[in-house]
N, C-alpha and C positions, 0 to 999 in steps of 0.2 A: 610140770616144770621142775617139780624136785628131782623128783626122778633121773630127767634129763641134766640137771646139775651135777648128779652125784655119777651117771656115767661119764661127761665130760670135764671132771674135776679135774682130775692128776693123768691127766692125758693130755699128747699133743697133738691129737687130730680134731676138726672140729667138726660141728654141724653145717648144712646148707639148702637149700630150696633150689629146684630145679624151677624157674619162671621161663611164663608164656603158657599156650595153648596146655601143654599137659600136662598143670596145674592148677587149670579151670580160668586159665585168662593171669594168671598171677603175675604182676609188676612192681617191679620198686623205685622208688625216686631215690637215687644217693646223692647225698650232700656228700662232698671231699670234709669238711671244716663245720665245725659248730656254728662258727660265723655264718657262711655262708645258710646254713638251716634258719636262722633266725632271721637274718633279712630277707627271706624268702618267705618266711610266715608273716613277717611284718607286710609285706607286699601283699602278700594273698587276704589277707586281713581289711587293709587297707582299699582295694579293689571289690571288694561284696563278695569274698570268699570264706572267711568267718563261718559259718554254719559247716560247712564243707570240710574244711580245715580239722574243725576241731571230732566232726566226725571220724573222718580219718587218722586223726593223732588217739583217739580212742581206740581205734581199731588194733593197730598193732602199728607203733614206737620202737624204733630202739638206738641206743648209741653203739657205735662203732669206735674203734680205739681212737681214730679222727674227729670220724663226721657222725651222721646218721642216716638209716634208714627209714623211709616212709614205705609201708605195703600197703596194696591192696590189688582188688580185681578188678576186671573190667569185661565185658562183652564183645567189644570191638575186636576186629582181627589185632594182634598185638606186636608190633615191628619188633625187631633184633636190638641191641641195645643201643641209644641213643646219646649223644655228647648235645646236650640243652643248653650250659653258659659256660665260656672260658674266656680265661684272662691270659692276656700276653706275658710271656716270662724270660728272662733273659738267658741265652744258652742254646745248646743244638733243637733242644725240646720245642722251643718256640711257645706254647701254649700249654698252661695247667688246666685243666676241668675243675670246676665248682658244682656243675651239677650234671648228672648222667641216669641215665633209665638201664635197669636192668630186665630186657623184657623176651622174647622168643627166642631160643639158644642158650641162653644166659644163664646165671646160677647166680646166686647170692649168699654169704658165709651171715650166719644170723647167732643172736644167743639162746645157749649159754657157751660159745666156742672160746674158747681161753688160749693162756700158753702160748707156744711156740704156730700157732694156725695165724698170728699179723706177728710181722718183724719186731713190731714194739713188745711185745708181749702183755698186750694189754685185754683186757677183755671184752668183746660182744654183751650190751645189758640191754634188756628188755625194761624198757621205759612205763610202755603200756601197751592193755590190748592182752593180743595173743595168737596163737594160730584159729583158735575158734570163732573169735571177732573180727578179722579180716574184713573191712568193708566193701562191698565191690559200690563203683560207681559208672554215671552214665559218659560213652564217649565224650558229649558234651561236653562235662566237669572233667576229663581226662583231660581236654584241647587247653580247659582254662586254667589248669596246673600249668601243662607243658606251655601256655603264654605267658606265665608269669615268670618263668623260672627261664624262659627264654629273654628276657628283659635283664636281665643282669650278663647276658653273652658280648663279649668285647670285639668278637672277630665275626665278619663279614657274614651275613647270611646268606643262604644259597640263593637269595632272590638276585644278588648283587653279581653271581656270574652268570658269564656270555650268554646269551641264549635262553635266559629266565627272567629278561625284562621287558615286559610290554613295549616295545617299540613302537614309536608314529608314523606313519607310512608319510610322505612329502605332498603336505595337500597344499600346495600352493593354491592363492589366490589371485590367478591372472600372472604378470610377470614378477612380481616381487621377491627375493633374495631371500633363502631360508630364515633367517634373523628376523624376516618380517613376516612370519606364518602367525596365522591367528593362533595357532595353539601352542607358539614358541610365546606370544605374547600372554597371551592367558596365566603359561607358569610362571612366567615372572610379576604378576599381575595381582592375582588372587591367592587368598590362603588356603589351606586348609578347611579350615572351619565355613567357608562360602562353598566349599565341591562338597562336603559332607556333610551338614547339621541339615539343611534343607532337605536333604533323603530319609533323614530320621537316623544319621549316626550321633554317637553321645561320646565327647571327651570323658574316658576317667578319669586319669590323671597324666601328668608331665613329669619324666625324669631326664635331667640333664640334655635337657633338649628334644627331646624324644615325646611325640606324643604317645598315649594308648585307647583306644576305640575300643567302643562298643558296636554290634551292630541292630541295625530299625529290627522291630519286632523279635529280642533275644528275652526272655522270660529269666529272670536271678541273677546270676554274676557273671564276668568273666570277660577277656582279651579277646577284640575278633581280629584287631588291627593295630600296627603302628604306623606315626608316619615320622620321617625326618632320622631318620639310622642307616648309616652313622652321618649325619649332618649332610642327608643325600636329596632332601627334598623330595622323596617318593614316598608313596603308601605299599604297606607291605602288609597280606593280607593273610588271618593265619584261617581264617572257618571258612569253612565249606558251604556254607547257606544264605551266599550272598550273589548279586552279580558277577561279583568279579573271581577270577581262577586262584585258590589258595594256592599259597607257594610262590607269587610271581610278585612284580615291583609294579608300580602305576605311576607316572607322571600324573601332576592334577587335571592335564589334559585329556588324558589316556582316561582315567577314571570319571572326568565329566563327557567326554563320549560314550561311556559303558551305562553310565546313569541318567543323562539325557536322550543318548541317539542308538540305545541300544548295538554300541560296538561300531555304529558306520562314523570314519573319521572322517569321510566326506563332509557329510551332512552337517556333523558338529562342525568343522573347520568355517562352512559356511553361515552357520548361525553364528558362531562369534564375530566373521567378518563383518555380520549385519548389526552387530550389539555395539559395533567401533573398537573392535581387536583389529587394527589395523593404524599401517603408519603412512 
């Protein structure tokens, strides 16, 4: 690293990482803000990420004139860069990013790059770590980074447009008027915690309304789900190793059909009407 100091001292070009695949998998999580790096560790801390965390903050750290960088690798096929949480901002911009993946295509400007390489002229500092401690980890703990850092995102997630929400097909019982479907009455009826602790999912914790799940049989830490974002009364489901499809939204009817009647809304419609989901 001295070395590297002393050719990027009184220069104003700087260093970089080509991340993804021909890198050996190399990814970075960028904070925009200091801030935003510290409520983000406080969360992953708070959630049974702690061992994980502090792994990775050993590995290779650094601050950027902003924010910081977190690297490491990973195994998994590695997507193109990703916008994980943003907050709404006033202006043509519409939205600031708080947190972003730098990962296949990508590059990332690391230290010792100084001068005139950020507008401020501030410098790239290597925290901790290095390039030879780079931690890789398992996709797993990759999901449960990307779930926690998605928990501070202010804008709509792709579960919420057209065509990426479980819909109920119209299971009427006999002649009764959609408002009196067993499984219109169901959502309105039951929580949460009655469609999913009984399967073996686990509240971690609650932010500003928003639950975050666990899912039955997950082995250490981490986000498999939320429900209630933005104030939608759905489950949004982030793992791959559950009944239900990552990526999509569930009504609590939609999801006690998936976890009772294996996907048939018939069947479920009918067991509620027999349970007295009916008016």
């Amino acid at each position: 690293m001295r070395e590297l100091a002393r050719w990027f001292r009184h220069t104003r070009q700087g260093l970089a990482f080509v991340t993804g695949v021909i890198s050996g998998g190399l990814e970075v999580l960028d904070f925009d803000t200091r801030e935003s790096y510290q409520a983000w560790s406080k969360r992953a801390r708070e959630t049974g990420l702690a061992t994980l965390h502090t792994r990775l903050t050993e590995g290779y750290l650094e601050a950027t004139p902003q924010g910081i960088h977190l690297l490491y690798r990973c195994p998994a096929l590695i997507e193109s860069n990703q916008k994980l949480a943003r907050v709404p901002v006033e202006g043509p911009q519409r939205w600031k990013t708080l947190i972003e993946t730098r990962g296949e295509g990508g590059l990332v400007i690391v230290a010792p790059s100084c001068g005139g390489v950020h507008p401020s002229g501030k410098p790239y500092v290597l925290l901790r770590g290095g390039v030879g401690t780079i931690k890789t980890i398992t996709p797993t703990e990759r999901q449960a980074l990307f779930a926690v850092a998605r928990s501070f995102d202010a804008s709509s997630p792709p579960s919420f447009r057209p065509g990426l929400m479980v819909q109920e097909p119209n299971t009427h019982t006999g002649n009764r008027i959609a408002s009196a479907r067993p499984g219109d009455l169901y959502n309105q009826r039951v929580c949460w915690e009655a469609v999913l602790v009984p399967h073996g999912w686990k509240r971690l914790f609650t932010h500003e309304g928003e639950d975050y799940w666990q899912r039955p049989g997950k082995e250490g830490a981490g986000i498999s789900a939320t429900t209630n974002y933005p104030e939608s009364d759905l489950l949004y489901v982030f793992s791959t190793s559950t009944v239900f499809e990552a990526g999509r939204a569930y009504s609590k009817f939609a999801a006690y059909t998936f976890l009772e009647h294996g996907g048939d809304f018939s069947a479920a419609a009918r067991a509620l009407a027999a349970q007295g989901y009916t008016q």
